[in-house]
C-alpha positions, 0 to 999 in steps of 0.5 A: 688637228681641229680648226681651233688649233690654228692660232689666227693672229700670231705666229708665236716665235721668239725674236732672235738673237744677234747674228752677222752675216759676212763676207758678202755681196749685197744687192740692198735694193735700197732705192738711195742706192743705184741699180740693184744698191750693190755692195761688193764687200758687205755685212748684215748686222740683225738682232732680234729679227731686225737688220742693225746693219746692211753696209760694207763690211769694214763700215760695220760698227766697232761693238757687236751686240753681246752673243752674236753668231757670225756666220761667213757666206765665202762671197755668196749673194744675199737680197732681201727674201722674195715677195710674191704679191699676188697668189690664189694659193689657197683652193680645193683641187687642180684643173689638170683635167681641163687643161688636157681638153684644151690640149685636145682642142675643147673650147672655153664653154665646152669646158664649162659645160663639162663643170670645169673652169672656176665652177670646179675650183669654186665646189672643190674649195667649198667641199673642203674644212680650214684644215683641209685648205691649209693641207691643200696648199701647203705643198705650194706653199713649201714650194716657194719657202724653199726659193726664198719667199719669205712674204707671200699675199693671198687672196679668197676668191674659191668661195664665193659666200659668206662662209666658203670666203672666211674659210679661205681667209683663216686657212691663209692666216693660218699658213702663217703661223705653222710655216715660218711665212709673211702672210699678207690676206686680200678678200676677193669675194668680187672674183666671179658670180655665181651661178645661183646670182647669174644676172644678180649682180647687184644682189651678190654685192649686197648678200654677199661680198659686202657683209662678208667683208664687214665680218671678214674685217671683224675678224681681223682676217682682211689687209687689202680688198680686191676685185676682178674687173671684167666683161667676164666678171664684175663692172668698174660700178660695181667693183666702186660700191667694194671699194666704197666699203672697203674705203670705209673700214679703213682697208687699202685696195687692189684691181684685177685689171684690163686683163682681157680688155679695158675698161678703166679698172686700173683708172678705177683704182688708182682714184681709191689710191690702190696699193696695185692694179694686176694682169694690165694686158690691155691698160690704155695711157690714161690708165698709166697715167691715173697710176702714176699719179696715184703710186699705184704699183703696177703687178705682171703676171706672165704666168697667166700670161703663157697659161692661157697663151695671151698674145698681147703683153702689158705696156711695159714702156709706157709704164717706164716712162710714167716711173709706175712701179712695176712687180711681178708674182707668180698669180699662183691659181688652179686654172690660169696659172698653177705656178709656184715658182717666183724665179720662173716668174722672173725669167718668163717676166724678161723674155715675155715682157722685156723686163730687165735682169734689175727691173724683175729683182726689184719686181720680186722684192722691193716693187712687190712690198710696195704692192702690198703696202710693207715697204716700210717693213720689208723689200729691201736690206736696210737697217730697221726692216725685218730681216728676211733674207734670201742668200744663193750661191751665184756669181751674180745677180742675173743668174736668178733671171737668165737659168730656168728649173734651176733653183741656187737658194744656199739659206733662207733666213726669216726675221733673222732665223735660217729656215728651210720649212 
């Protein structure tokens, strides 16, 4: 397979035909509708990819569209098709082996000096074609179809030039169109310096990442724009001058934020008005407050969270208080966080952070479509969205939270078709 075979902008399936699901119990999500919009005895109603009808079974219409399937679901469970929202899917390699040192006590720059940590990641994911990306990340990627994910955002970050990020870029578009998958694509060339700019910051900004992007946007392979804002990584200044361009071509934004400090990133992005700011352990009340008049969607990440075993959990009261949106994602990435499952996610977001059976459901669905600005599209099982399903043979909802390596997905069905890969 050469790296013209992958066709970068479409998908190429036909819409599908009518089909009604019966017999079951919704939780719609549906923000006019109470807690998880639970209805007991519901119906849904698509045709040609698109959900007609999400209420109570005897509300369904009178007429049904010629040739429809109906297919009964015995009192199964059906929510909108899972969102993971913030990913590193796509790289080279793993970091088994460092994570075996740190279990033998080696620190984080003896690590690095043996050529481990996000250098390893960076040569292993430049060492390897389009092709070899998709390849790589496919058995990931198969991981969480196969728990319902049916949109999954991921980000470029491993390349770190011009050329190692459009790679990343188009692998992930690719994804998308051999696997029956929402890709949505953030560019995150402002992940990490490189050691041949180490004290160049400014420098790898303007060789770089900005005319990466112009040329990654040219392309039709960017729908957001991110960047890590950290000691350890690049200044709110710094990350500003990205944003500046991406705010010029037109392209929404998001910030790897107070991870591991604060330094206002996530008062940063919200003054872009950005779709989210992610990690947020050490987020202050003026950054809470900056997102909450912006909208901007605040995504936990317990996964990195336990990997690298943080000991202080992001503000979560405080964002209640605020109303600031709150999503989780898996942060799926070689180093602090090689996770792939969206249902972990959940139970480790309730026990590590407090998060509740409703709270991690619409973290997983409604919050992480508006983290990547498709709310209007997907999130929720309402008439006019795609219809992106997730069905499970559970007696209620906060199964999906409380079991844990237990996975009850009955169907997967994407844009109206049942899909299992």
């Amino acid at each position: 397979m050469s790296q013209d075979d992958f066709d970068l902008r479409g998908d190429g399936r036909e819409p599908a035909g009518p089909r009604l699901w019966r017999n079951a119990r919704l939780a719609t999500l549906a923000p006019d509708r109470p807690g998880l919009g639970i209805i007991e005895h519901g119906a849904i109603l698509a045709d040609r990819g698109r959900i007609v009808y999400a209420g109570p079974q005897a509300a369904l219409p009178s007429s049904l569209p010629a040739g429809t399937q109906t297919i009964d679901l015995d009192g199964r469970w059906v929510t909108p098709g899972l969102v993971d929202c913030h990913s590193h899917i796509v790289h080279g390699g793993n970091r088994a082996r460092e994570f075996e040192m740190r279990l033998q006590g080696a620190s984080y720059e003896e690590i690095a000096r043996a050529g481990g940590g996000i250098v390893s990641s960076v040569k292993a994911t430049n060492a390897l074609s389009v092709e070899g990306l998709v390849e790589s990340a496919l058995p990931r990627v198969d991981t969480l179809i196969g728990e319902g994910v049916t949109t999954l955002e991921v980000k470029s970050g491993y390349g770190l030039s011009r050329e190692g990020e459009i790679r990343m870029l188009k692998a992930a578009r690719a994804l998308g169109n051999i696997r029956p998958l929402r890709i949505a694509t953030s560019y995150l060339a402002a992940h990490a310096l490189p050691a041949n700019y180490r004290g160049r910051a400014d420098a790898y900004l303007n060789e770089v990442v900005l005319p990466g992007l112009d040329e990654a946007h040219a392309a039709g392979l960017v729908d957001a724009v991110d960047g890590f804002c950290e000691g350890i990584a690049f200044s709110p200044a710094e990350i500003a001058r990205v944003f500046d361009r991406a705010t010029a071509l037109g392209l929404p934004v998001k910030l790897h934020a107070e991870q591991l400090s604060n330094l206002g990133g996530a008062k940063l992005a919200a003054s872009y008005g950005a779709l989210s700011a992610d990690h947020l352990e050490y987020l202050d009340e003026d950054g809470i407050a900056a997102m909450a008049k912006a909208g901007t969607v605040a995504v936990l990440l317990p996964g990195a969270f336990y990997a690298i075993r943080e000991t202080q959990a992001p503000p979560v009261a405080g964002l209640r208080q605020a109303g600031v949106p709150i999503a989780i994602a898996t942060d799926c990435n070689p180093g602090t966080s090689p996770l792939t499952s969206l249902l972990l996610t959940m139970n480790m977001a309730a026990t590590f952070f407090g998060l509740t059976v409703e709270e991690c459901l619409a973290g997983i669905t409604r919050e992480g479509a508006r983290a990547l600005g498709l709310l209007a599209e997907i999130g929720t099982l309402e008439a006019g969205k795609s219809a992106d399903l997730a069905i499970w043979s559970i007696g209620s909802p906060a199964e999906l939270v409380y079991r844990i390596g237990f996975n009850p997905l009955h169907a997967r069905i994407y844009k109206g078709e049942e899909t299992r890969r």
